[in-house]
TILODO-306774 format. One record per residue (C-alpha): residue number from 1; residue in three letters; x, z, y. Coordinates in nm, 2 decimals, always signed. Layout:
TILODO-306774
<site><n>NUM</n><res>ALA</res><X>X</X><Z>Z</Z><Y>Y</Y></site>
...
***
This chain:
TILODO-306774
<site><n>1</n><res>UNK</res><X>+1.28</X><Z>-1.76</Z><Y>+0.51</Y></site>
<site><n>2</n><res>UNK</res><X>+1.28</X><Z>-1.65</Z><Y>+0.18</Y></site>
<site><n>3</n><res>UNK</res><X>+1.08</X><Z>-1.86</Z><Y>-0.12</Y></site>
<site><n>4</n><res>UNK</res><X>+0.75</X><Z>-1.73</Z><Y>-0.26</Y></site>
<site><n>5</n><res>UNK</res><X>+0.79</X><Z>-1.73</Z><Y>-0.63</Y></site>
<site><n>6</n><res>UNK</res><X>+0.43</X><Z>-1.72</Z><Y>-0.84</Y></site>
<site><n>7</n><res>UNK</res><X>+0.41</X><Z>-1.73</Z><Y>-1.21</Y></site>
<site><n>8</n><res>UNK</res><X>+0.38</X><Z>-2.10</Z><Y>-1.20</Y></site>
<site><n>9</n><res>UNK</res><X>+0.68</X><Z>-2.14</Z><Y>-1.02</Y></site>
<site><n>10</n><res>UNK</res><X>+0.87</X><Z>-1.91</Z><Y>-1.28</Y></site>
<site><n>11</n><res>UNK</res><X>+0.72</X><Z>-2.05</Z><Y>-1.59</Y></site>
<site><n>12</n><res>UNK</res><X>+0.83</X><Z>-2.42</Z><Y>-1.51</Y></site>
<site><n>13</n><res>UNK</res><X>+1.17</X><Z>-2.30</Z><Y>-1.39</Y></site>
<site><n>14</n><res>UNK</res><X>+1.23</X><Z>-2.07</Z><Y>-1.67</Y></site>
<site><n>15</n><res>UNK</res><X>+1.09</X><Z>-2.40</Z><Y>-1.93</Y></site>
<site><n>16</n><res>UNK</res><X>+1.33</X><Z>-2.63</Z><Y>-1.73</Y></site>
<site><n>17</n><res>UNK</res><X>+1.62</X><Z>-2.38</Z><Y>-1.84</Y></site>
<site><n>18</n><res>UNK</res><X>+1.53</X><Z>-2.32</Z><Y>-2.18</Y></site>
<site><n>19</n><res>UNK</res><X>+1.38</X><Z>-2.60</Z><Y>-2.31</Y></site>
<site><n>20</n><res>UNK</res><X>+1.09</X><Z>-2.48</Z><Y>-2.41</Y></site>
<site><n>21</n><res>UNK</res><X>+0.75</X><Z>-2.59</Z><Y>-2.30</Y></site>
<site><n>22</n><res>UNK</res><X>+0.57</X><Z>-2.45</Z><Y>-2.05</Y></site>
<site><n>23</n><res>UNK</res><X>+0.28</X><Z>-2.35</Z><Y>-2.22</Y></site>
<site><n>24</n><res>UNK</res><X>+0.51</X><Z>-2.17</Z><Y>-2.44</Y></site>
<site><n>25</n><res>UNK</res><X>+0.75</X><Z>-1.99</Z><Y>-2.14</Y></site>
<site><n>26</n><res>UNK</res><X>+0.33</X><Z>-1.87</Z><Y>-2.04</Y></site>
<site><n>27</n><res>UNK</res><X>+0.24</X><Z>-1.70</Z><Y>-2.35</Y></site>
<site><n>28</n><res>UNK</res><X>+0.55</X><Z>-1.52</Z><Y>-2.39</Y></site>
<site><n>29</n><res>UNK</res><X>+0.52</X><Z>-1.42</Z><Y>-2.00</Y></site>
<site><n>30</n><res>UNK</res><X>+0.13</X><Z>-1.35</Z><Y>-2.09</Y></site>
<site><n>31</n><res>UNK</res><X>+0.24</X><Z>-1.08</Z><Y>-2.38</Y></site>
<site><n>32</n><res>UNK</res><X>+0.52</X><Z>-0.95</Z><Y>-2.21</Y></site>
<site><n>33</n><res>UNK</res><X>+0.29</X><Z>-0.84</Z><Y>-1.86</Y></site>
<site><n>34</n><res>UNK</res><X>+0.00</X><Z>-0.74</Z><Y>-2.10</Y></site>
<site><n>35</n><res>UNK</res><X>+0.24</X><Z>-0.50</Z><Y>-2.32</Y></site>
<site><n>36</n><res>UNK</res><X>+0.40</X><Z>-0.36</Z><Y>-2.04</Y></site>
<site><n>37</n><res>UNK</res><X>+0.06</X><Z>-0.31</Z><Y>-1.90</Y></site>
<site><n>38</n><res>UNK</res><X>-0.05</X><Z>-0.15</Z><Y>-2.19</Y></site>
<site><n>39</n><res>UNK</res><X>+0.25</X><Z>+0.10</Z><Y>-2.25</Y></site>
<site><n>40</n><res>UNK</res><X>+0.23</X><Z>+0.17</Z><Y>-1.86</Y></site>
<site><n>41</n><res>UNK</res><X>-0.21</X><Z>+0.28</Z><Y>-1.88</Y></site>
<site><n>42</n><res>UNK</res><X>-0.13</X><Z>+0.50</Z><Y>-2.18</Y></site>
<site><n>43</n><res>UNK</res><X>+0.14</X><Z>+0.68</Z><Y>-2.03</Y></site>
<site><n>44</n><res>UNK</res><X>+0.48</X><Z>+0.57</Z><Y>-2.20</Y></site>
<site><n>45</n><res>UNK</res><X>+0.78</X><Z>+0.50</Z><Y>-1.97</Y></site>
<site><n>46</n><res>UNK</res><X>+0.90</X><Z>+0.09</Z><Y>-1.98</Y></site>
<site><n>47</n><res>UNK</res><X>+1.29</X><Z>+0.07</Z><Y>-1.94</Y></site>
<site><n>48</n><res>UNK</res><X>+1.45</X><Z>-0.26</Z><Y>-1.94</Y></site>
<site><n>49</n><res>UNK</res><X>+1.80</X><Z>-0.15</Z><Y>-1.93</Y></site>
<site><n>50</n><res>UNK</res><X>+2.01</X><Z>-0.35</Z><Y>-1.55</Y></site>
<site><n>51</n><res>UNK</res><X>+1.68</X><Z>-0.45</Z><Y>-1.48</Y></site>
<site><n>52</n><res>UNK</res><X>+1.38</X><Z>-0.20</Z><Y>-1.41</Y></site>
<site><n>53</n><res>UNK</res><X>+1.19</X><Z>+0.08</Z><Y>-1.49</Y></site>
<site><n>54</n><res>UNK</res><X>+0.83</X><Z>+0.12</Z><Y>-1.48</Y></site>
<site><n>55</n><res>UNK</res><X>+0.63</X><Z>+0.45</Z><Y>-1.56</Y></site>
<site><n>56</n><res>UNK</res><X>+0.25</X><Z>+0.60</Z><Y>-1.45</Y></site>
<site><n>57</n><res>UNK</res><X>+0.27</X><Z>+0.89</Z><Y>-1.21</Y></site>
<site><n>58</n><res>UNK</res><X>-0.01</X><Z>+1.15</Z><Y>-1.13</Y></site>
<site><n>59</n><res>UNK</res><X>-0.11</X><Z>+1.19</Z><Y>-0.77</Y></site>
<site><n>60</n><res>UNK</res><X>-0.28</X><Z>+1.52</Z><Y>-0.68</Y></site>
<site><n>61</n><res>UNK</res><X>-0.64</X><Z>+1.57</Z><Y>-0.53</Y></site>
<site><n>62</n><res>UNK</res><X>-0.63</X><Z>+1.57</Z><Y>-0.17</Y></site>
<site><n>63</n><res>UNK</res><X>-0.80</X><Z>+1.52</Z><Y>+0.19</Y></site>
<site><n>64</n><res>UNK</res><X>-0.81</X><Z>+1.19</Z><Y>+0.41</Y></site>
<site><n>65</n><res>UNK</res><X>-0.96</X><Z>+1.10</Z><Y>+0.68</Y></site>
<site><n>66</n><res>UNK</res><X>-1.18</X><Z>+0.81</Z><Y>+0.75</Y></site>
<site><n>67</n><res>UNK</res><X>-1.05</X><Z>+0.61</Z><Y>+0.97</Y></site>
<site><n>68</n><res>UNK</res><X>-1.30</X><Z>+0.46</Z><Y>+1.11</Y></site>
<site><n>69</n><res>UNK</res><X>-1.51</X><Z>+0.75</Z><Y>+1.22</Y></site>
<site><n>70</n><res>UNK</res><X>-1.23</X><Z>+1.05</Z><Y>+1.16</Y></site>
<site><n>71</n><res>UNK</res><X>-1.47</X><Z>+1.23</Z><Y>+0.89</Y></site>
<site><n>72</n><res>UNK</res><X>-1.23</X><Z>+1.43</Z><Y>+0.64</Y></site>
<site><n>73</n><res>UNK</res><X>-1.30</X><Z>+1.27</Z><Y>+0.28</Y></site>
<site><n>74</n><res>UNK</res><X>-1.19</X><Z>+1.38</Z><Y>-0.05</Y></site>
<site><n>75</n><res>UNK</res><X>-0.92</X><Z>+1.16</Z><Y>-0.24</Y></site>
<site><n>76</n><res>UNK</res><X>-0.94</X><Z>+1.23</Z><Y>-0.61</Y></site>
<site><n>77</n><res>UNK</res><X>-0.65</X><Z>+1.26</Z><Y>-0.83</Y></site>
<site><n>78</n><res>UNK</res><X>-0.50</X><Z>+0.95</Z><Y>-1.01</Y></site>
<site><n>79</n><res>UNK</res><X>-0.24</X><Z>+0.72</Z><Y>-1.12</Y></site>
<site><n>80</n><res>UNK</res><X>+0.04</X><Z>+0.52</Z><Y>-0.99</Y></site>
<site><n>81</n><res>UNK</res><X>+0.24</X><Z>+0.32</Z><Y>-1.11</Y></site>
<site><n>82</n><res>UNK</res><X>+0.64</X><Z>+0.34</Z><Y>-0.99</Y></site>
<site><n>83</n><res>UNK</res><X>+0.89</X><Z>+0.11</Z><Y>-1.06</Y></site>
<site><n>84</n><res>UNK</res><X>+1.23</X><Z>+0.17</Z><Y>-1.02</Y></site>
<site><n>85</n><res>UNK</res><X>+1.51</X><Z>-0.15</Z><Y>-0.98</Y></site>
<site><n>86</n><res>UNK</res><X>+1.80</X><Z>-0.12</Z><Y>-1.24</Y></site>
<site><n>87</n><res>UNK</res><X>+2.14</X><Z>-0.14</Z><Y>-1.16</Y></site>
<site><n>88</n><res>UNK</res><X>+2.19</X><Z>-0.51</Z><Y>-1.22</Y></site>
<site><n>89</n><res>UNK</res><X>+1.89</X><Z>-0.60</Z><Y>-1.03</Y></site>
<site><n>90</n><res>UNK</res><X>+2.04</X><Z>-0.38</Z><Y>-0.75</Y></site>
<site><n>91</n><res>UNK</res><X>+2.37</X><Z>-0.58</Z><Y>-0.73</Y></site>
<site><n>92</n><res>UNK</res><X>+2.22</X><Z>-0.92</Z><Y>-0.73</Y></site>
<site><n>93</n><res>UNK</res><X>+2.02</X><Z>-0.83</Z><Y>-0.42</Y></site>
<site><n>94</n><res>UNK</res><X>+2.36</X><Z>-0.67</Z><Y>-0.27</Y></site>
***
């Protein structure tokens, strides 16, 4: 089975590579998920070139059901967010 890997786990293994501290490896980690974040909610497109690419997409208004009593509800229009793997993310899953 494969690992479970948390931001703990990839903070202290990205420390024990670099040498940094781990406190360190967690701010950068911090800053890098809050700008992405950031870009993402306003709209801009995030490309990290081999790796991914993450942008917001609109979903259009439309009808559900409940599914616990089968009454039609009304979804409102939104955001997602898609991400889409790079090629050199690809390959190393290959």
């Amino acid at each position: 089975m494969a690992e479970t890997i948390n931001k703990t786990t990839l903070v202290a293994k990205i420390a024990a590579s670099t040498d940094a501290s781990q406190a360190t490896v967690g701010a950068v980690l911090d800053a890098l998920f809050a700008e992405i974040s950031g870009a993402v909610a306003k709209g801009d497109k995030v490309s990290i070139p081999g790796f991914l690419t993450a942008e917001r997409t609109a979903t259009a208004a439309r009808t559900g059901r409940n599914p616990q009593t089968g009454a039609e509800i009304k979804i409102a229009a939104g955001h997602r967010v898609k991400l889409t793997a790079g090629s050199k993310l690809k390959a190393a899953v290959k």
